[in-house]
C-alpha positions in Angstrom: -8.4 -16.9 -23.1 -10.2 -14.6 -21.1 -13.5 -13.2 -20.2 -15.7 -11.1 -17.8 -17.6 -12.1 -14.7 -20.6 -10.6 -13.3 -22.7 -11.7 -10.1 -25.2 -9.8 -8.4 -27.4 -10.7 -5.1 -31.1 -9.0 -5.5 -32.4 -8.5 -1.8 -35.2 -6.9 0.1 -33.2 -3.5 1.5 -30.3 -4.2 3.3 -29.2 -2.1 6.5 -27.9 0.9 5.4 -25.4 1.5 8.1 -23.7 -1.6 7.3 -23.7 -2.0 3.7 -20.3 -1.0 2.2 -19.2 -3.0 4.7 -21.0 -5.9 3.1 -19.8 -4.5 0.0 -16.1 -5.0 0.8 -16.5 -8.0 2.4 -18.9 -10.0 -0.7 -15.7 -8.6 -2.9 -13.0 -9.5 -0.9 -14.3 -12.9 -0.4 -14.5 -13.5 -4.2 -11.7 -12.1 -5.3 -9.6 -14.3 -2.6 -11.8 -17.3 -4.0 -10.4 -16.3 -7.1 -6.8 -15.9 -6.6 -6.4 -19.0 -4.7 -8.1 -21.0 -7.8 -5.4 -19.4 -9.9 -7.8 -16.9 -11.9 -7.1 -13.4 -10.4 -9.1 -11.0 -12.5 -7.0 -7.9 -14.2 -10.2 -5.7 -12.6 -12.2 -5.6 -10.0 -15.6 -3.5 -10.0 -17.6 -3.4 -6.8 -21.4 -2.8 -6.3 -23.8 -2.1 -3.6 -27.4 -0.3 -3.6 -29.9 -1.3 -1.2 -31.5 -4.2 -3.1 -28.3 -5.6 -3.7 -24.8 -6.3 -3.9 -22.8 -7.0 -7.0 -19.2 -7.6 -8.4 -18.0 -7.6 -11.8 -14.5 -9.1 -12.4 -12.9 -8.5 -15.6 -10.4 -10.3 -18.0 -10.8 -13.3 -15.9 -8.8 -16.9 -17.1 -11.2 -18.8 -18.9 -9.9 -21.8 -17.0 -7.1 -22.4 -14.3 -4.1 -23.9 -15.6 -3.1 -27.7 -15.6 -1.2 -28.7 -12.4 1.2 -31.6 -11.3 0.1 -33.0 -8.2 3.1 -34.3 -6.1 3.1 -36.8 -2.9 6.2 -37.8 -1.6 5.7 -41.6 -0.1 8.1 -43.5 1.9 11.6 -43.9 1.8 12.8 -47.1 -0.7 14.7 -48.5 2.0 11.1 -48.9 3.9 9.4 -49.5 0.4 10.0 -52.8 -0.3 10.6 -56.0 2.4 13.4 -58.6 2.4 11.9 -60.5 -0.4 12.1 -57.3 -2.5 8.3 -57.2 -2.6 6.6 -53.6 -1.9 5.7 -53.2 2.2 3.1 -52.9 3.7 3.9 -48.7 4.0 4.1 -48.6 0.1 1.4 -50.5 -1.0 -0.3 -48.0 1.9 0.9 -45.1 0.1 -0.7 -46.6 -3.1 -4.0 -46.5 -2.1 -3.9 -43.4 -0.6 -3.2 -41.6 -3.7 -5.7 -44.3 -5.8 -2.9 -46.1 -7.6 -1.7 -49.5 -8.1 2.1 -49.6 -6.1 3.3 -50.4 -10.6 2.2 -46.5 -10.9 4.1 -45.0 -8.7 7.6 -43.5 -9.5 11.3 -43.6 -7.5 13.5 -40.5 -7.2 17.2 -39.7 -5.9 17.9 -36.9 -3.5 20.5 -35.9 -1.6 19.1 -38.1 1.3 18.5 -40.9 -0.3 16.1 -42.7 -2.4 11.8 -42.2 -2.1 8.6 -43.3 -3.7 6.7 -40.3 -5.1 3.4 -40.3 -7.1 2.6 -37.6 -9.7 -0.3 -36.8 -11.5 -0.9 -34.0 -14.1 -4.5 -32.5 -12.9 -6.5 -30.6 -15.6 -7.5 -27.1 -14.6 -11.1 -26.8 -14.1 -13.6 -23.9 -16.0 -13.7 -20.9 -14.1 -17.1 -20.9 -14.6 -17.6 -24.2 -12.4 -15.4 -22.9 -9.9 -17.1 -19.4 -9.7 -20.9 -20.1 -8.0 -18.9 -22.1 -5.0 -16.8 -19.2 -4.5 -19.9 -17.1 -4.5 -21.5 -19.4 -2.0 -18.5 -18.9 0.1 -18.0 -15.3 0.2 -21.8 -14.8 1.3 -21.3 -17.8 3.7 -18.6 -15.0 5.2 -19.5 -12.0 5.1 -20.4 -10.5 8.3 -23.8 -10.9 9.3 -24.4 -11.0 13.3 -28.3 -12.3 12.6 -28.9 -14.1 9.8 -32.7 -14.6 8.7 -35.0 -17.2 7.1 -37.9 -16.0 4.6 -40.7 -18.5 2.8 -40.4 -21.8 3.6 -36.6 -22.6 2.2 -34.1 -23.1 5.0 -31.3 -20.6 3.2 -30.3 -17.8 5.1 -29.2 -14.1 4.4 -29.3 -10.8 5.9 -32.4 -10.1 3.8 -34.6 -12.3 1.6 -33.0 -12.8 -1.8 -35.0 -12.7 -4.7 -32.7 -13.2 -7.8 -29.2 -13.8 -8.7 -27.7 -12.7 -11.6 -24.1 -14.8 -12.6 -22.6 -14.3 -16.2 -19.8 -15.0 -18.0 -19.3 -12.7 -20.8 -22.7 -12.8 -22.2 -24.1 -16.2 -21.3 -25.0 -17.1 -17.5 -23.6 -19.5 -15.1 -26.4 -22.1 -14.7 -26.1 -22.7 -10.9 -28.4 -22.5 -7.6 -27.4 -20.4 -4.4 -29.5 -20.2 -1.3 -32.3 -21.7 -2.8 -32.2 -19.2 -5.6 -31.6 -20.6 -9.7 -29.2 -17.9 -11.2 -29.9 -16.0 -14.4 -29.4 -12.8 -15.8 -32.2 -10.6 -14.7 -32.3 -8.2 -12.4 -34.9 -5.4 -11.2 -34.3 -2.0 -11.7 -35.8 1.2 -9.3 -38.9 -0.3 -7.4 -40.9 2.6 -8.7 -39.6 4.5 -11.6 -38.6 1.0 -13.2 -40.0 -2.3 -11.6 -39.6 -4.4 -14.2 -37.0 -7.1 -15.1 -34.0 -5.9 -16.8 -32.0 -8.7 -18.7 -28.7 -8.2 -18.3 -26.7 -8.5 -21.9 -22.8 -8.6 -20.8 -20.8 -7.9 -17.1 -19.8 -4.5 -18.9 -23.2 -3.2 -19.7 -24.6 -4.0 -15.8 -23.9 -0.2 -14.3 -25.2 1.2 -17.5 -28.3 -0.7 -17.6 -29.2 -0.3 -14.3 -28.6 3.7 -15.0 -31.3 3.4 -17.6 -33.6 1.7 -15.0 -33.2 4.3 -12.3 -30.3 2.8 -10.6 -27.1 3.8 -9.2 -25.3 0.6 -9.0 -22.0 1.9 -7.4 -21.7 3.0 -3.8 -19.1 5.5 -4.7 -20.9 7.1 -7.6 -24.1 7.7 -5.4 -22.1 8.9 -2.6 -20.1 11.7 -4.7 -23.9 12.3 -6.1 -25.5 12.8 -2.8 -23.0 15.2 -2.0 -22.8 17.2 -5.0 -26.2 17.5 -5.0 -26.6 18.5 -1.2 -23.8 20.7 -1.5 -25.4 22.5 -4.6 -28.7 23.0 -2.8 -27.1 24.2 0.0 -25.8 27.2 -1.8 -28.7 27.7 -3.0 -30.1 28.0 0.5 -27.2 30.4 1.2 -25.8 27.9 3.8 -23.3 24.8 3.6 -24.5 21.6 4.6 -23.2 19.1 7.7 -22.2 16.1 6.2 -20.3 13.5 8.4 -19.1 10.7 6.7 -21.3 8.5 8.4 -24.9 9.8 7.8 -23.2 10.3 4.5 -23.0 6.7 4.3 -26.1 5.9 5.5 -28.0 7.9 3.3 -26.0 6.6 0.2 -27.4 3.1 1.7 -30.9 4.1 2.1 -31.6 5.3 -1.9 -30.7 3.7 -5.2 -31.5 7.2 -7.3 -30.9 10.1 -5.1 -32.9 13.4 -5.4 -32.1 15.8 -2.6 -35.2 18.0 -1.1 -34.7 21.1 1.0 -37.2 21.8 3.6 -37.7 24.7 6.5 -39.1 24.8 10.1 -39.5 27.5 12.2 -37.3 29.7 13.6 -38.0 30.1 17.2 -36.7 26.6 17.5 -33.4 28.0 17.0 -33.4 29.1 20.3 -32.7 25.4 21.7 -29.2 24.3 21.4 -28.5 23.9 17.9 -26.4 20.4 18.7 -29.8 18.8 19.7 -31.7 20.1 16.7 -28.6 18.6 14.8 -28.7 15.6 16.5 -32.6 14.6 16.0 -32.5 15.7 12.3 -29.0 13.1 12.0 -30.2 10.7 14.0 -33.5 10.1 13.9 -34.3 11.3 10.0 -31.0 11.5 8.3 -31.4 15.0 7.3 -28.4 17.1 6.7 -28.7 20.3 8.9 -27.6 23.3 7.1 -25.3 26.7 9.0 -24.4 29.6 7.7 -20.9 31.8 7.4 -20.7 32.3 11.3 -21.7 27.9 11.4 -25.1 29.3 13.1 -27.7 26.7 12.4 -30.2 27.5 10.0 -33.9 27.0 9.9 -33.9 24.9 6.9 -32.7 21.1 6.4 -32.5 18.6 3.2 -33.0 15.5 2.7 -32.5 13.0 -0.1 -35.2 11.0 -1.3 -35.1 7.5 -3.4 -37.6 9.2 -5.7 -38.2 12.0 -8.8 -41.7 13.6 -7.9 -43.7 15.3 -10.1 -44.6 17.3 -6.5 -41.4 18.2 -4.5 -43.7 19.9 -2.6 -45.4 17.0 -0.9 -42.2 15.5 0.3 -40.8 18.3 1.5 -44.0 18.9 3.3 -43.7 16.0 4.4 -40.7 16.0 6.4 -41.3 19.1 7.5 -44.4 17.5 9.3 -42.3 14.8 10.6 -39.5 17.2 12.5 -41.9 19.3 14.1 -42.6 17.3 16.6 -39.4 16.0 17.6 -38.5 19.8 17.7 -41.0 20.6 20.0 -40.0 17.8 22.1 -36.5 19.6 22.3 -37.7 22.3 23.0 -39.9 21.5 26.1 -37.2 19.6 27.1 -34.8 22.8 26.5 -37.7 25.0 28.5 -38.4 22.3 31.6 -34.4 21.5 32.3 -33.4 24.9 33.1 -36.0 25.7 35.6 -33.5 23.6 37.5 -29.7 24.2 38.0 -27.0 21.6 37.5 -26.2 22.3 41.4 -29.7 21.8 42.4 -29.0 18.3 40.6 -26.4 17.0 42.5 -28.7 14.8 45.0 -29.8 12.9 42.8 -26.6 11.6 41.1 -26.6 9.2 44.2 -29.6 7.3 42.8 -27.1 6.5 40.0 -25.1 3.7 40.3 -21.6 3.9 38.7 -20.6 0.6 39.1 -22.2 -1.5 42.7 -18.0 -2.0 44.5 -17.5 1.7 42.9 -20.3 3.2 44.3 -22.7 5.7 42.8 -21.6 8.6 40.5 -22.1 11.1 42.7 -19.4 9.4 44.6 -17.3 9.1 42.0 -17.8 12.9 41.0 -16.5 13.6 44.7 -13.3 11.6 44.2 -13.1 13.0 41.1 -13.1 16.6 42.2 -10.2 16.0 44.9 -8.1 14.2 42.5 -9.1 17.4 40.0 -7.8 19.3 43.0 -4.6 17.8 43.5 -3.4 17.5 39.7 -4.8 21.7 39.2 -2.2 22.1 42.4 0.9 20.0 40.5 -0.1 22.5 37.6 -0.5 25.6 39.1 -4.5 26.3 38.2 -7.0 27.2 39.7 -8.4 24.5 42.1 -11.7 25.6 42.9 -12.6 25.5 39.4 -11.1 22.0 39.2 -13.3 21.1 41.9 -16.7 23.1 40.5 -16.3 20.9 37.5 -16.1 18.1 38.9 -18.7 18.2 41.0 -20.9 19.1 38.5 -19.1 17.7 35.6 -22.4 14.0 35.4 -25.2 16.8 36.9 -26.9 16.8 33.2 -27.2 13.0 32.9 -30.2 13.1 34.6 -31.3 16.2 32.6 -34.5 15.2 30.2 -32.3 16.6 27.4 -29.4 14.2 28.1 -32.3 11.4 29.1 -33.6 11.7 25.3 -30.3 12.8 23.7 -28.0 10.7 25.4 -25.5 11.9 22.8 -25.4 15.6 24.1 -23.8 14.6 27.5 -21.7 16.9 28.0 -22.4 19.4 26.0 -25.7 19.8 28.0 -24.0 20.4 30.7 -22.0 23.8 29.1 -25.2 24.8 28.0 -27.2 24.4 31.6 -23.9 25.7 33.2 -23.8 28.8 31.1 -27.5 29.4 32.2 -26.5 28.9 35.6 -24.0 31.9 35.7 -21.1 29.6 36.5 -17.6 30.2 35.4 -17.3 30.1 31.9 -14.0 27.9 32.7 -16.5 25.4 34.3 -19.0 25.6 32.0 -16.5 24.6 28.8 -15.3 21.6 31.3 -18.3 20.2 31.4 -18.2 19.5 27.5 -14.5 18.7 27.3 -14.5 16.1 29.9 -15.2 14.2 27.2 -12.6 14.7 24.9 -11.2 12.9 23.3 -14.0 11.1 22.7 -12.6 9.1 19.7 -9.2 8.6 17.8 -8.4 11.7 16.0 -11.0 13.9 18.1 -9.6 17.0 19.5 -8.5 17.5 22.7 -9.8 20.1 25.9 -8.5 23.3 25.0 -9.0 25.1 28.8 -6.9 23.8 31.6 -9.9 23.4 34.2 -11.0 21.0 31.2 -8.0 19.0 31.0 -7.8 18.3 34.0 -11.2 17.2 34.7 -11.0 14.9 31.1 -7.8 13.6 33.5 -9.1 13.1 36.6 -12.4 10.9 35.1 -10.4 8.6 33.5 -8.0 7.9 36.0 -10.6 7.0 38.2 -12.2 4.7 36.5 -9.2 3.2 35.0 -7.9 2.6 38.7 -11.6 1.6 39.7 -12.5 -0.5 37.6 -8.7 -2.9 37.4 -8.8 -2.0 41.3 -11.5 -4.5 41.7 -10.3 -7.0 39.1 -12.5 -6.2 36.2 -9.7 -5.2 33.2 -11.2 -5.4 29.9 -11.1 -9.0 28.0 -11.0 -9.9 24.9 -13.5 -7.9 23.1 -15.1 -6.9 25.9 -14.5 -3.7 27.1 -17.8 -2.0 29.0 -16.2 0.9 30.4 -14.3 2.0 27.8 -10.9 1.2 29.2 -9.0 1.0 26.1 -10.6 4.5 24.7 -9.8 6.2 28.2 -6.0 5.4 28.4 -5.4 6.5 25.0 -7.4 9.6 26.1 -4.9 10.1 28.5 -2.0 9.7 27.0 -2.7 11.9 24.5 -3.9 14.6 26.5 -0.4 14.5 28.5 1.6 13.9 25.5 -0.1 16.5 22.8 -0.7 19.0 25.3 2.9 19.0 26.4 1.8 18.3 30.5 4.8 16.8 32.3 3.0 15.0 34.6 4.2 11.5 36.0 1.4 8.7 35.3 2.5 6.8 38.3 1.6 9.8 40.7 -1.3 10.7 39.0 -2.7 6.7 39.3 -1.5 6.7 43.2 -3.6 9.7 43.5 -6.5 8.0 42.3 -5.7 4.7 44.6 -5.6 7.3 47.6 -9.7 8.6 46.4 -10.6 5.1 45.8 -9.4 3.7 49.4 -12.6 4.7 50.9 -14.7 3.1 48.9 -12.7 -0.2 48.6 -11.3 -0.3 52.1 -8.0 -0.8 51.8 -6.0 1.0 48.4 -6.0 -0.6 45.5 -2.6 -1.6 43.3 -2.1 0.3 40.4 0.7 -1.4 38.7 -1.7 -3.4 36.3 -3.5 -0.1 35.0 -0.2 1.8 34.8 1.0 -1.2 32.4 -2.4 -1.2 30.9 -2.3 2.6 30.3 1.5 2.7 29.0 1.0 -0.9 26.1 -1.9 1.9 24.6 1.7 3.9 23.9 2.1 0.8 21.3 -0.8 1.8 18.9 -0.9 5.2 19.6 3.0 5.2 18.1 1.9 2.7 15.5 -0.7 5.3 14.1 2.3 7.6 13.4 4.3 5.4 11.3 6.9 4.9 14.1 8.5 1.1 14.4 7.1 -1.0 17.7 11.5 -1.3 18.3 11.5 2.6 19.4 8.6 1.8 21.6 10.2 -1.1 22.7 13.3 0.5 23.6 12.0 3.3 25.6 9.6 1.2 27.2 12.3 -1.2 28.2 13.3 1.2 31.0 9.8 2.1 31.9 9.8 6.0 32.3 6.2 6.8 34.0 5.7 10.4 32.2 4.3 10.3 29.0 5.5 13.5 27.7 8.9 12.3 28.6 8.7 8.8 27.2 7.1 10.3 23.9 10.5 12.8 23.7 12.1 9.5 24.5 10.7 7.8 21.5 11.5 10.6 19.4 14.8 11.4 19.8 15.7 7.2 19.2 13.4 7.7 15.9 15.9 10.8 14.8 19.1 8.8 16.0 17.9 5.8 13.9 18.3 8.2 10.7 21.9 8.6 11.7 24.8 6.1 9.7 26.4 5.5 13.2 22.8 4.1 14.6 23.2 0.7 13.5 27.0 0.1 14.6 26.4 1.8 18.1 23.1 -0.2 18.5 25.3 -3.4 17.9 27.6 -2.4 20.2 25.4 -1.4 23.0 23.6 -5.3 22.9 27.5 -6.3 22.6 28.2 -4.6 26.2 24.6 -5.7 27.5 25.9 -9.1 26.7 29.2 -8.8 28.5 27.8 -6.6 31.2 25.1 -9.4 31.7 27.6 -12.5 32.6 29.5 -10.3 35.6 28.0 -12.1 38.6 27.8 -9.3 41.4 27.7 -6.0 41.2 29.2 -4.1 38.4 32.5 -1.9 38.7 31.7 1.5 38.2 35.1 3.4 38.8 37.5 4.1 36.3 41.3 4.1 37.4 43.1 5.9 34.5 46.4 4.0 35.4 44.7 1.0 34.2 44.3 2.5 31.0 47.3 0.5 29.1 46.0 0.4 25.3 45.2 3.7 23.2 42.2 2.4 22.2 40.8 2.3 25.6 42.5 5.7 26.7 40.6 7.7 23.3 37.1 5.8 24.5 37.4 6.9 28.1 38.1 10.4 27.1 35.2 10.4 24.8 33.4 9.2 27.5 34.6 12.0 29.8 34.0 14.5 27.6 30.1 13.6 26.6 29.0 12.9 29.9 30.1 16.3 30.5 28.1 17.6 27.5 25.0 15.3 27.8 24.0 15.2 31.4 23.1 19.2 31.2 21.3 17.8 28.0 19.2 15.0 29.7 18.3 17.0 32.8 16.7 19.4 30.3 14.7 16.4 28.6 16.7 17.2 25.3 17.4 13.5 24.8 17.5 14.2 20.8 20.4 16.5 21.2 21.9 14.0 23.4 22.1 11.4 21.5 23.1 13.0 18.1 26.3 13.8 20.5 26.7 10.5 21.6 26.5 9.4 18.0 30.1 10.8 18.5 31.2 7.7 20.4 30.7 5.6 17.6 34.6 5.8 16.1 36.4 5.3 19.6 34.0 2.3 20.3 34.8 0.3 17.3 38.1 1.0 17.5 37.9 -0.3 21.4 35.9 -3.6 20.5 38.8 -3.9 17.4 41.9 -3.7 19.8 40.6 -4.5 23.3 40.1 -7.9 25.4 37.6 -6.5 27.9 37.6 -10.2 29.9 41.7 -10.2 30.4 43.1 -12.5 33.1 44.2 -9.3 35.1 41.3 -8.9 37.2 41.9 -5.1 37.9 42.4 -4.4 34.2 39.0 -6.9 33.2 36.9 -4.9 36.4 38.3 -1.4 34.8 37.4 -2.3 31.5 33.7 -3.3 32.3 33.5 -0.1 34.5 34.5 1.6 31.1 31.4 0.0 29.3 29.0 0.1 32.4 30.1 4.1 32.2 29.2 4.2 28.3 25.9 1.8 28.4 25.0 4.1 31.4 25.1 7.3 28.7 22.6 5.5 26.1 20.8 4.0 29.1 19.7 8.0 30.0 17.1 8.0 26.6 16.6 4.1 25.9 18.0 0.5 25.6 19.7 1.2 22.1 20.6 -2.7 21.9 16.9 -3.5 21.1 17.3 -1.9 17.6 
């Protein structure tokens, strides 16, 4: 038999930024209670609005099904004494299972004889299982600060005031943080206050529509932006909807109503990313642009409520805005009556980090770094070194100070005004870039180079005086800078050597520390990001491995590396010349000395070594050109060639013969051939 589950968890609001996340982890938690109890349900129907969470589990075993417990005792030739009367470890055994030693049972295996008890348990109701795997998944879920409410000693995120737990039609008498469970719930806190009694697990999202809720966070989500989207149109403009204030709103209202609003125009003369930014941030309005993605002087919002008067709450937040506006806007106004230059000085009141010195110290190394990797490229240094220079100058802007977001992006803005070089003034922005996984990358070379040159003095810095990131803790943003880095070389196609580029940095740093710091630790710190970064593209942590055995330094090389072994691993020969590879490692491994390199073609006696040696000739002749070039795919879709005359050498051939010239001529052979693969990666780690 089977039936439906339903709980649900009635709160005071929960945060809205982390309530899907609550969500998943209340239904995760339950349905692993469930599984590992034996009564996985068919379906599994999640729910989460601000006063509450809910799960209904459908076609769920009515009970879990009867089980034979089995201990195995001791052996019968420790079971019983000389006497033949049961020992000391049996009768032990006995009691640890509850039994008399007359109940337990003997059986024959293949290493001899044992005592064993079985007992047939009866599956228990799912229904007196289910409230403790409740209690367990909300005993989980992740909560940083749990609070107290009344004078109970249960604690939540919120204050609970109601559980509902049914099976089928009829509820689950039980108690869960102080709370006795039943089947009512509350609907909308104004449109519906009342109790609604919940009839059956099936009705619950249907009921709750009635009473003014939308119980699933998908449902309200594709609502919200339906609606938004809709209104927008109206408006003649399309909304800004990132997935996060998108979430956020969807956890801030249980029946969402969108509302459009206006403010005036002439604010639209302050950078429309810090107009964006307050109305995000600060009231989780979705700004609206037009065709050209100008901002608009209109916004909507969604509120948790159908009003006879639309007009008061759009009113409403129209009030609310136009202050934070005109805060923007005298910031906007006051900030540039000064120039990002004119800034400089007081960058050395700001301390970067106390052994790292201040960041306008740091923005001076950073410039001659800038100026060194602009020279390696062929840019334009001066602009390298402009950027730099000026690249933290709107940090202690008032804009920045309040928006601490809009670093950065500031900075183009004040730079523009400044009359600097428009190159300079897009630096200043992409510095930052990436600024997350997925973000895009600087698209001007004076940008690139400065997004470069910051990270790589900090990552040399900060490891420079011991402080690599632990654990969880990462305060500089470590982790997130070396992936920056790597995929700026990588995606942007710059062949530049991380070693160099790090030894660079050590040189700017030596200054400040005294004496140059090592850089091997953040060069290996910078090159194990290469792991995940592959790992996000579906490629196998052995084609890393392989390349990164023989620790190439450029990026854009290593990832060319990494995918010519991917494209060689689709070949049929892969496997058999991989084998063989780790088959000449092994050999090549117990030579004590150094290994023979020279090949004496008298020595060649057997055909099979004479056709492999050619072959050998022959594509070091045609891959070398190949390698120099970086085309490491091509070169190893020719060496794929090799694999025939190999096997046939390893089938006909005693490399370790007791002539020592014809055992050193044959491991030269192999060194020769290993030395070929050796050029892209260690083949014998696939």
């Amino acid at each position: 038999m089977l039936h439906d589950l339903l709980v649900e968890i009635g709160t005071e609001e929960l945060p809205p930024k982390a309530l899907k996340k609550l969500s998943d982890a209340f239904t995760a938690g339950i349905v692993a209670g469930l599984t590992e109890t034996g009564l996985a349900a068919a379906e599994v129907h999640a729910y989460a609005a601000p006063r509450r969470l809910a799960v209904w589990l459908k076609s769920v075993p009515v009970q879990q099904a009867d089980q034979i417990i089995e201990r195995k005792g001791p052996a019968l030739a420790a079971a019983f004494d000389k006497e033949g009367n049961p020992s000391k470890a049996a009768e032990g055994f006995a009691r640890s299972c509850g039994v008399a030693f007359a109940d337990l049972q003997q059986i024959d295996t293949d290493k001899g004889g044992w005592l064993i008890f079985r007992q047939q348990k009866v599956g228990q109701q799912t229904t007196a299982l289910f409230p403790a795997i409740v209690e367990k998944s909300l005993a989980a879920l992740p909560i940083p600060k749990r609070m107290r409410w009344g004078s109970g000693t249960a604690e939540f995120v919120r204050p609970i005031h109601w559980i509902v737990m049914l099976a089928d039609d009829a509820v689950i008498d039980a108690e869960i943080l102080s709370i006795k469970t039943g089947r009512e719930t509350r609907g909308h806190r104004f449109h519906a206050p009342d109790a609604v009694a919940i009839t059956t697990p099936a009705d619950y999202a249907v009921q709750l529509g009635d009473a003014y809720v939308v119980a699933r966070f998908e449902a309200r989500r594709d609502m919200i932006r339906a609606k938004v989207e809709a209104l927008a149109t109206e408006l003649g403009g399309t909304a800004i909807m990132p997935d996060e204030l998108l979430d956020e709103v969807t956890g801030l209202v249980e029946w969402p109503v969108p509302v459009a609003g206006r403010f005036e125009e002439r604010f639209l003369d302050v950078p429309q990313e810090a107009l964006i930014s307050t109305m995000q941030d600060n009231q989780k309005y979705f700004a609206l642009v037009d065709a050209a993605g100008k901002l608009m002087p209109n916004f909507i919002t969604v509120a948790n409520i159908e009003s006879r008067d639309v007009t008061q709450i759009s009113t409403g937040n129209e009030r609310v805005i136009r202050p934070r506006f005109s805060d923007a806007e005298f910031f906007w106004t006051q900030d540039k009556k000064q120039t990002l230059e004119s800034r400089r000085e007081q960058l050395k009141k700001m301390v970067f980090q106390q052994k790292l010195g201040t960041l306008y110290e740091k923005s001076e190394r950073v410039a001659l770094l800038a100026a060194d990797i602009a020279k390696g490229m062929g840019n334009d240094e001066a602009l390298a070194i402009r950027a730099a220079q000026l690249g933290k100058c709107d940090l202690v802007t008032s804009m920045v100070f309040e928006f601490t977001e809009l670093q950065g992006t500031m900075g183009r803005y004040y730079a523009n005004h400044d009359g600097e070089a428009t190159e300079v003034a897009s630096a200043m922005e992409e510095q930052y870039m990436p600024r997350f996984a997925g973000d895009e990358l600087p698209s001007t070379a004076t940008g690139r180079i400065l997004a470069l040159a910051e990270r790589l003095d900090t990552l040399t810095g900060i490891f420079g005086i011991g402080q690599k990131p632990t654990g969880a803790k990462d305060p500089f943003g470590l982790r997130r800078a070396a992936l920056g880095v790597l995929r700026i070389l990588i995606e942007l196609q710059l062949p530049l050597d991380l070693a160099e580029l790090l030894d660079k940095a050590a040189d700017g740093l030596t200054p400040q520390l005294g004496s140059k710091p090592d850089t091997q630790e953040a060069l290996d710190y910078i090159l194990e990001r290469l792991r995940a970064y592959y790992q996000e593209q579906g490629i196998g942590a052995e084609l890393v491995e392989a390349v990164a055995s023989l620790k190439p330094t450029q990026p854009l090389d290593f990832d060319r590396r990494v995918k010519a072994v991917a494209a060689f691993r689709q070949l049929t020969a892969s496997g058999s010349l991989a084998a063989a590879n780790k088959r000449i490692g092994n050999i090549l491994k117990k030579v004590e000395g150094s290994l023979p390199e020279s090949i004496n073609p008298a020595l060649l006696q057997l055909e099979a070594e004479q056709a492999l040696a050619s072959a050998v000739q022959y594509q070091e002749n045609k891959v070398v050109p190949l390698f120099a070039a970086g085309q490491y795919e091509a070169a190893l879709l020719s060496l794929a060639e090799l694999r025939e005359p190999v096997d046939k050498f390893f089938d006909d051939v005693m490399v370790m013969a007791d002539d020592e010239d014809l055992k050193n001529n044959r491991l030269a052979l192999l060194n020769r051939l290993r030395g070929l693969f050796l050029r892209v990666a260690d083949l014998s780690v696939l």
